[in-house]
matplotlib code that plots the C-alpha trace (Angstrom):
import matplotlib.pyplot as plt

x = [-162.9, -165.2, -168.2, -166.6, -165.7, -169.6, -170.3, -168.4, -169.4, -173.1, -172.6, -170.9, -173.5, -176.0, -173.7, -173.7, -177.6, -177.6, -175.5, -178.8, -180.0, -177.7, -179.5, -182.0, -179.2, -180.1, -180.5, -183.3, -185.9, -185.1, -185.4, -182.9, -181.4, -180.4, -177.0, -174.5, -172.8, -169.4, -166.0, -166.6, -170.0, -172.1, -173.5, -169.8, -168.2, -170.8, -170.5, -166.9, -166.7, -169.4, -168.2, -165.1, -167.2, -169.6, -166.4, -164.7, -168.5, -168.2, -165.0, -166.2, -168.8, -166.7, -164.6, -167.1, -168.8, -166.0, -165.1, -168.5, -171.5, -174.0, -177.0, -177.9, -175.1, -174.5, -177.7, -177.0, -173.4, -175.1, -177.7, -175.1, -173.2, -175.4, -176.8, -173.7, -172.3, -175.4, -175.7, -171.7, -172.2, -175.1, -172.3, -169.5, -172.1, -173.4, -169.8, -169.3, -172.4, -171.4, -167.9, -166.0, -163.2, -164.0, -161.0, -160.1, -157.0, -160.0, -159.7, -162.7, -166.3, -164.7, -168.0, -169.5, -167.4, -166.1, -162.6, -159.5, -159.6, -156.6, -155.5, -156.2, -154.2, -156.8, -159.5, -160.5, -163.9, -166.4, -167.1, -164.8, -162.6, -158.7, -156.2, -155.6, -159.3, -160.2, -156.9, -158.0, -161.6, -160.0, -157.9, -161.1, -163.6, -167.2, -168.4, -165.8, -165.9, -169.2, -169.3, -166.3, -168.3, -171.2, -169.3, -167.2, -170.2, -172.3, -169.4, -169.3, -173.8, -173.3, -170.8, -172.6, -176.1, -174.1, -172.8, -176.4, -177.8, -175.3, -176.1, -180.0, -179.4, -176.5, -177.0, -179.0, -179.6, -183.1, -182.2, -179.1, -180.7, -183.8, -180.8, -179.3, -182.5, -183.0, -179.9, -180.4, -183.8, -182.1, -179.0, -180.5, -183.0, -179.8, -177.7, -181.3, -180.9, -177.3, -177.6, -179.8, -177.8, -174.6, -177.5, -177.6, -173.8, -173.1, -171.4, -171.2, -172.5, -169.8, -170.4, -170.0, -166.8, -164.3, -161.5, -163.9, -163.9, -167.5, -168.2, -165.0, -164.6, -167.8, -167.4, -168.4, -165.9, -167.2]
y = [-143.3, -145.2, -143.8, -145.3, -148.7, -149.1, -148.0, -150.6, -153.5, -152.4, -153.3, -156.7, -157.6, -156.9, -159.4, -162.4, -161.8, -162.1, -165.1, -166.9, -166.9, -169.1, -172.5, -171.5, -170.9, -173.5, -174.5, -172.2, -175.6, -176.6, -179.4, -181.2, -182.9, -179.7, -179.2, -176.5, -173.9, -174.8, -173.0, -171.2, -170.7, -167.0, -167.4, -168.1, -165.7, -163.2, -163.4, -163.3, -160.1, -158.6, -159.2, -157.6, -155.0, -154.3, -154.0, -151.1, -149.4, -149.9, -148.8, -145.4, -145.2, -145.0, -142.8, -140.1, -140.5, -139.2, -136.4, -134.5, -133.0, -133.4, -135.7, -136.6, -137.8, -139.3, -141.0, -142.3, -143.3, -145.3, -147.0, -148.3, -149.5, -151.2, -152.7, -153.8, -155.1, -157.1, -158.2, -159.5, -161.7, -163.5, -164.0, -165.0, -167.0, -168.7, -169.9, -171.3, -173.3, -174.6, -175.2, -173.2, -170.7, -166.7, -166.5, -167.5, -167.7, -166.4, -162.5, -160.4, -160.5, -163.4, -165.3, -162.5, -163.4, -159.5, -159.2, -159.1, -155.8, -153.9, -153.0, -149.6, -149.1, -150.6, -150.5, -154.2, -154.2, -151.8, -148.7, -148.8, -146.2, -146.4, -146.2, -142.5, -141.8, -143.4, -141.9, -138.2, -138.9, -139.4, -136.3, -133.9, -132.2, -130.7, -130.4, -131.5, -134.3, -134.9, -134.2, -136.8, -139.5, -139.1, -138.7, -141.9, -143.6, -142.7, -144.4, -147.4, -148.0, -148.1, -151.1, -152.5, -152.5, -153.9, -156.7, -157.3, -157.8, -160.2, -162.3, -162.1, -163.2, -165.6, -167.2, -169.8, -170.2, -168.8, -166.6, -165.3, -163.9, -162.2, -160.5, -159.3, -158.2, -156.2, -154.5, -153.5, -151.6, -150.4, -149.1, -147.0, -145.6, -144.2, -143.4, -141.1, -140.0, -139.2, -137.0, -134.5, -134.7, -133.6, -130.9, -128.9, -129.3, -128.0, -130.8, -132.5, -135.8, -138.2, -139.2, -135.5, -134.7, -135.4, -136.9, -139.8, -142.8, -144.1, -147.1, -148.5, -152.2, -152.3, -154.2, -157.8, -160.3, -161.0]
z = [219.7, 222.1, 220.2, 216.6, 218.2, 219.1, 215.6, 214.4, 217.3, 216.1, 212.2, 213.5, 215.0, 212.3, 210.4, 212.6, 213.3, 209.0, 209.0, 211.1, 207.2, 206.0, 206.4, 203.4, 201.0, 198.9, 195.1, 193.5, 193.2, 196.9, 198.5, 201.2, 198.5, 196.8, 195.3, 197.1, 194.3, 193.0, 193.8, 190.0, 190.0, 190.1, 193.3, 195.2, 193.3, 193.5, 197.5, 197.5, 195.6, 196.5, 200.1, 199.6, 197.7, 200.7, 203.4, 201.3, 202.0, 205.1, 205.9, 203.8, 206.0, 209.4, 207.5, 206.6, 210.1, 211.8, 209.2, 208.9, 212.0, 209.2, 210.3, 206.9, 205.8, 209.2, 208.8, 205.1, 206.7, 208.9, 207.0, 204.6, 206.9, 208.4, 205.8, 203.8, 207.0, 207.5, 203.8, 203.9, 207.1, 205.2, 202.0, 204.1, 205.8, 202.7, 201.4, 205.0, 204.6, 201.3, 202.8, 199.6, 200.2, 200.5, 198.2, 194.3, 192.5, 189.5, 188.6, 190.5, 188.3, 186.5, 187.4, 185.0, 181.5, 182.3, 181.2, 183.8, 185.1, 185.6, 189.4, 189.9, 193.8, 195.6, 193.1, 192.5, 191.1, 189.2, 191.5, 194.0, 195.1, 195.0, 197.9, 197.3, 197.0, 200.1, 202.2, 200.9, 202.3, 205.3, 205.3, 204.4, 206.9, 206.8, 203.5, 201.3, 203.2, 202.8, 198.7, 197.9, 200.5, 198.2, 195.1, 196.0, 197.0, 194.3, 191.8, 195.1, 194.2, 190.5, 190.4, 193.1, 190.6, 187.8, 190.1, 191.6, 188.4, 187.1, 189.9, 189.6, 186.0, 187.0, 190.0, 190.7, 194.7, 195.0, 198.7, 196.8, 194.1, 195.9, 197.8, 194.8, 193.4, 197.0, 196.7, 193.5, 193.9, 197.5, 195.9, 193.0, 195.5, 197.5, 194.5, 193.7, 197.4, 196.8, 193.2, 196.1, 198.8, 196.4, 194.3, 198.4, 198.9, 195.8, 194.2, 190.8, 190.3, 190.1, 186.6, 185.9, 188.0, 185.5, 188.0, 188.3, 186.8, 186.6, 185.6, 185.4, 183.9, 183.5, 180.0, 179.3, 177.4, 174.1]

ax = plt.figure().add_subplot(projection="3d")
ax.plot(x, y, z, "-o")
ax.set_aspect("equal")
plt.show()
């Protein structure tokens, strides 16, 4: 226990040293006189989902850290949350600066014309695993463990892209949408990482294991 509270106080503080960032989240032409985002526009409610994408991550994360010896995928466990824990404090940081709530009565990826997605126990947004999903990961050891983590994950990268690039296309605060374009050359790189990792273990890819659900609301409104 005193080993996964560290864990944990260690992706905090990658957070709040992120946050430090937030002072340059301004309007993509800059200036001092630059215009902060609106309650409804991409860039706030880009970082409000994609924050609450990022925790589930992290919460994975802790999850498979505890449930496997494996270095690699202790390693890739760590990295992410790392990462994702850093990348959220600079969000939630961002809508602090431009003084707008971390939470809207809009439906998640709304700031993407995407159609109201139905609620899937837990699942709110494109990729993310349900309730049930995430309390087996939790119940499994070793290497099934390890194969639904990177299954789950796998499914957890490819909404994440799909959200990334709607804000590079979308948003319009210059810092927010380098970040997007970072996490969507980072989180293909690992989602390549991954499709091996499962390959040793044995495992199908997720868009092959036919209990997934891949790419899930992934359709724009027309």
């Amino acid at each position: 226990m005193r080993k996964h509270v560290a864990w944990i106080a260690g992706a905090a503080a990658a957070a709040l040293v992120a946050a430090g960032a937030i002072t340059y989240a301004v309007a993509e032409d800059g200036g001092p006189a630059a215009s902060v985002p609106t309650a409804d526009s991409a860039d706030a409610g880009f970082a409000r989902d994609m924050a609450v994408h990022h925790q589930q991550a992290v919460e994975m994360a802790y999850i498979v850290r505890d449930r496997t010896d494996d270095p690699e995928v202790r390693r890739l466990a760590y990295d992410i949350a790392q990462t994702q824990a850093n990348q959220r404090g600079m969000m939630l940081g961002w809508l602090d600066l431009w003084e707008l709530p971390k939470t809207s009565p809009a439906a998640p990826m709304a700031w993407m014309g995407m159609r109201e997605l139905p609620a899937e126990d837990g699942a709110l947004m494109p990729g993310m695993a349900t309730g049930a999903e995430m309390a087996k990961l939790g119940e499994l050891d070793g290497r099934q463990a390890e194969i639904l983590f990177l299954q789950l994950m796998t499914d957890h990268h490819e909404g994440g892209v799909h959200m990334a690039e709607g804000c590079a296309a979308k948003c319009e605060v210059g810092v927010e949408k380098r970040l997007a374009r970072g996490m969507v050359a980072a989180q293909r790189s690992e989602i390549r990482l991954m499709a091996d990792m499962l390959a040793k273990r044995g495992g199908e890819a997720a868009s092959l294991a036919p209990a997934r659900h891949l790419g899930r609301g992934l359709a724009f409104a027309k």
